[in-house]
C-alpha positions in Angstrom: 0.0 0.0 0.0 1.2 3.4 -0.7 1.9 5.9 2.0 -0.6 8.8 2.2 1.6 11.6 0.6 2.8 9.6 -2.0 0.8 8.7 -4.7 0.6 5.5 -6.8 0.3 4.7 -10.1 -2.7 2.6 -11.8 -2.2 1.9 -15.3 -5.5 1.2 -17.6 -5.0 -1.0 -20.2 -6.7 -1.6 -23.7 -9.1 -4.2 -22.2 -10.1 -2.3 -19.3 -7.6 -3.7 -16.4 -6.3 -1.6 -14.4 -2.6 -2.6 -13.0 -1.6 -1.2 -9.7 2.1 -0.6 -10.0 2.8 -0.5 -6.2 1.5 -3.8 -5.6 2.1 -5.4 -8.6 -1.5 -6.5 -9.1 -4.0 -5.9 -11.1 -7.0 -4.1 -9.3 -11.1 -3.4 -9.9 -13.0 -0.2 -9.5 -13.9 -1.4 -6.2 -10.3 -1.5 -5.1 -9.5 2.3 -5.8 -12.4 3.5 -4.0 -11.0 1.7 -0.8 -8.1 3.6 -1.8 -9.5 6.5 -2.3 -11.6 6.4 1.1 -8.5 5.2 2.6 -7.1 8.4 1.4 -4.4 6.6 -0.5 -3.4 9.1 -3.2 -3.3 7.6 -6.8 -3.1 8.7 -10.4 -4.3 6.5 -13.5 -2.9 6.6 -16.8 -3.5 4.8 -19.7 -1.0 2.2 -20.1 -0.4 3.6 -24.1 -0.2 6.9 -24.0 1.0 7.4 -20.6 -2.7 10.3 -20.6 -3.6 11.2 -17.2 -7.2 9.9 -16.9 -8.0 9.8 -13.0 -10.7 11.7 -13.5 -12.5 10.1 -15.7 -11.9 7.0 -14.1 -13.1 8.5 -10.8 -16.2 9.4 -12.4 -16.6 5.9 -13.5 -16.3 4.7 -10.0 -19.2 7.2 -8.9 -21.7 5.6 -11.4 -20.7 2.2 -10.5 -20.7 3.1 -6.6 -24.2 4.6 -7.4 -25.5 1.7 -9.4 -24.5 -1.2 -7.0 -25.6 0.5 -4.0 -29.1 2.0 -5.6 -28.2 5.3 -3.8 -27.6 8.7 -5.9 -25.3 10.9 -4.0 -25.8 13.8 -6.6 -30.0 14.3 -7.4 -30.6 14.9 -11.1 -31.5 18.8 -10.2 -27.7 19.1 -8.9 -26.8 17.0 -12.3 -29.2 19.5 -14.5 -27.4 22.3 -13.2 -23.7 21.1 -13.6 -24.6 20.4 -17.0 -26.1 23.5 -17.5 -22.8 25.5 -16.3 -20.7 23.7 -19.5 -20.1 26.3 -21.8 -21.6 29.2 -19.6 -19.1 32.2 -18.5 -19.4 30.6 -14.9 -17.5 27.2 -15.7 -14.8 28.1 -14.4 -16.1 29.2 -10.8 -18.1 25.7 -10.4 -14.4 23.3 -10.0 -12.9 25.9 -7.2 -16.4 26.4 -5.6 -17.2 22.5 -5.4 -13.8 21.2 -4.2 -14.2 24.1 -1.4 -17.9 23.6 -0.5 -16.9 19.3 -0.5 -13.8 20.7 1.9 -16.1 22.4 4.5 -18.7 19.5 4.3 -16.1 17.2 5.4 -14.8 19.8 7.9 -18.3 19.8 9.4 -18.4 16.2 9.2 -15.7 15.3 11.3 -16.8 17.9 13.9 -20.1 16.5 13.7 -18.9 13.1 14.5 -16.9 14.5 16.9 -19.6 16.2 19.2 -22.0 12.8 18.5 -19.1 11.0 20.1 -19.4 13.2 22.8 -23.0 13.2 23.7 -23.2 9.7 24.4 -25.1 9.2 27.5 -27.4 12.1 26.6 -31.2 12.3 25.7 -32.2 11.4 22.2 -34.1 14.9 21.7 -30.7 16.4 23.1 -28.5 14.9 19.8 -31.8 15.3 17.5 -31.7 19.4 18.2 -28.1 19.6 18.2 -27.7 17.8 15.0 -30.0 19.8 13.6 -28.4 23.0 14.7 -25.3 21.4 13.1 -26.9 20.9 9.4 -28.3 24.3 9.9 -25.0 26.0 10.1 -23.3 24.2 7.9 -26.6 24.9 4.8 -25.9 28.9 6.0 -22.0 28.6 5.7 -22.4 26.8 2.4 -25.0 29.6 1.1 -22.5 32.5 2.3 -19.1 30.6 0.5 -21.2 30.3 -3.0 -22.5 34.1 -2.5 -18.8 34.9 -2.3 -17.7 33.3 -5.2 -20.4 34.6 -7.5 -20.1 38.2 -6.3 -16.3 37.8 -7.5 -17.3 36.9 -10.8 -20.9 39.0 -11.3 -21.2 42.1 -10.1 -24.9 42.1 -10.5 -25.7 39.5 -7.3 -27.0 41.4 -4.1 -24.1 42.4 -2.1 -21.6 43.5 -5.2 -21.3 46.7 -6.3 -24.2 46.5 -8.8 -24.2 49.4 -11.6 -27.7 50.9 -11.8 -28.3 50.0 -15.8 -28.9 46.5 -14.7 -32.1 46.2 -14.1 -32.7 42.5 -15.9 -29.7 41.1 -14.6 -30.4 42.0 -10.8 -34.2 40.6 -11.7 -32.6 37.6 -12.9 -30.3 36.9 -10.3 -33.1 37.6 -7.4 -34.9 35.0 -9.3 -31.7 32.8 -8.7 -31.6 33.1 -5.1 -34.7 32.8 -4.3 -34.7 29.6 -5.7 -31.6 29.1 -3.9 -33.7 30.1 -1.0 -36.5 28.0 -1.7 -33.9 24.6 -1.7 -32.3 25.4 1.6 -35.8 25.5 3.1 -36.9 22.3 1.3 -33.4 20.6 3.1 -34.4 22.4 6.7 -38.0 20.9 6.3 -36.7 17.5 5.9 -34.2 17.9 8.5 -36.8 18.5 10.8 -39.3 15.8 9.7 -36.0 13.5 10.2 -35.8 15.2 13.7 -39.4 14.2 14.1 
């Protein structure tokens, strides 16, 4: 196995197998997603052309994840919208604003874990409220990170420095986060019916 800060290298081949050269064995999807929630770091390349195709690869695992375990982990509204950004002038906000929002989720997670750990021995209303409290913070943080990153990039979102010739724009983008909004209330609501 290969230490966490160094990072391995899988080679794909033309008939699909991937080779992990730090074992010496050949490995399956399944293996590099114990690697990766092992947080062993690994890179795959295709055995040919020596191409760097992790991500794609990583993708792959998703999809197989998701269709051997019948759970999605990303709702087709969140996959309508990704596709949606392709090609739009805010592409290139949605890789920096992901990775960061996924970094503060797991943040919160293992603080979360953290403070269940520590209420062992207390009520079951005690964890339900303070769980909840929990989710709620992190939904707000998560809301004020992606207002950050699209006021750097559109002046025209409340909070920026908005010009006054822009009327549609600022129409547009209220429509935007109210609907933004309207799915952070949607996630509180079945936070609390979970709570319930």
């Amino acid at each position: 196995m290969a230490k966490k800060s160094d990072s391995t290298i899988i080679k794909k081949y033309a008939n699909r197998r991937l080779y992990n050269t730090g074992t010496s064995s050949y490995v399956t999807l399944e293996d590099l997603a114990t690697m990766v929630k092992n947080d062993e770091q690994f890179t795959v390349q295709d055995a040919k052309s020596g191409e760097d195709i992790t991500h794609s690869v990583l993708t792959q695992i998703i999809f197989e994840q998701e269709a051997k375990t019948g759970q999605t982990m990303l709702p087709v509204s969140v996959l309508r919208q990704l596709i949606s950004f392709y090609g739009d002038q805010m592409q290139m906000v949605v890789p920096s604003y992901l990775e960061h929002s996924m970094a503060a989720f797991a943040n919160e997670q293992a603080q979360m874990r953290e403070q269940i750990t520590s209420m062992v021995g207390k009520s079951p209303i005690d964890v339900i409220a303070s769980s909840q409290e929990m989710m709620k913070e992190q939904t707000q943080r998560n809301m004020e990170i992606y207002q950050k990153a699209m006021r750097m990039f559109n002046p025209f979102i409340p909070g920026g420095d908005e010009p006054e010739s822009a009327p549609e724009a600022k129409a547009e983008n209220s429509d935007d986060l109210k609907s933004m909004k309207d799915q952070i209330a949607e996630m509180q609501r079945k936070l609390d019916q979970m709570g319930n």
